[in-house]
C-alpha positions, 0 to 999 in steps of 0.5 A: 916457926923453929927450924932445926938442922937434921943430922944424920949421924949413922947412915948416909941419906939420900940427897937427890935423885934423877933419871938412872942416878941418886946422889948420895954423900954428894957424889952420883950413883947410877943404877939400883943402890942399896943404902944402909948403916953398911955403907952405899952398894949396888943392888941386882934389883929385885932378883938381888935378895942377898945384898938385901938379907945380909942386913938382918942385924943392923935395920928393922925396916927395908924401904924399897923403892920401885921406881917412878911407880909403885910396883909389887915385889916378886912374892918369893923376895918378899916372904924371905925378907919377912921370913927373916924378920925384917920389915918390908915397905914398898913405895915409889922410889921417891916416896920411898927416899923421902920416906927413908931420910926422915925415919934416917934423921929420927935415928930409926934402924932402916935401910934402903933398896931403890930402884932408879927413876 
């Protein structure tokens, strides 16, 4: 088996999580957390559509993360994002970190909202 280190070379990827925090750049971060090229920012949770909106430059494709389970996103922030042009995909916070990571480490335009576990 060949292994290769992952290098991530634009944004900061998600290296744990647990109860109210993430770790990221090896510091913990409580709360929701928004995770893009822009750097790390707390993020208002679901009624926050403006943090999330001022990345329509920099990703395609927003990974949100509804805590331990899946949950649906309120209908209004959803059509504003598509609206906008960018991609919505809703997941578990954990799927949605892991899933963030590999498609960070591929060099892909994503970013992150996340809710805590």
């Amino acid at each position: 088996m060949r292994l290769n280190e992952v290098v991530y070379t634009d944004a900061l990827p998600i290296e744990g999580y647990g109860p109210g925090f993430f770790r990221i750049d090896s510091k913990p971060v409580h709360g929701p957390v928004c995770v893009s090229l822009r750097g790390v920012e707390p993020w208002g949770g679901f009624e926050d559509s403006e943090t999330l909106m001022q990345l329509i430059r920099d990703v395609d494709v927003i990974f949100v993360g509804t805590g331990s389970e899946i949950a649906h996103l309120p209908t209004g922030l959803r059509d504003q994002l598509e609206a906008a042009g960018l991609g919505v995909e809703v997941m578990n916070s954990p799927s949605a970190c892991r899933t963030y990571n590999v498609l960070l480490s591929e060099g892909r335009r994503v970013a992150l909202a996340v809710m805590p576990v």
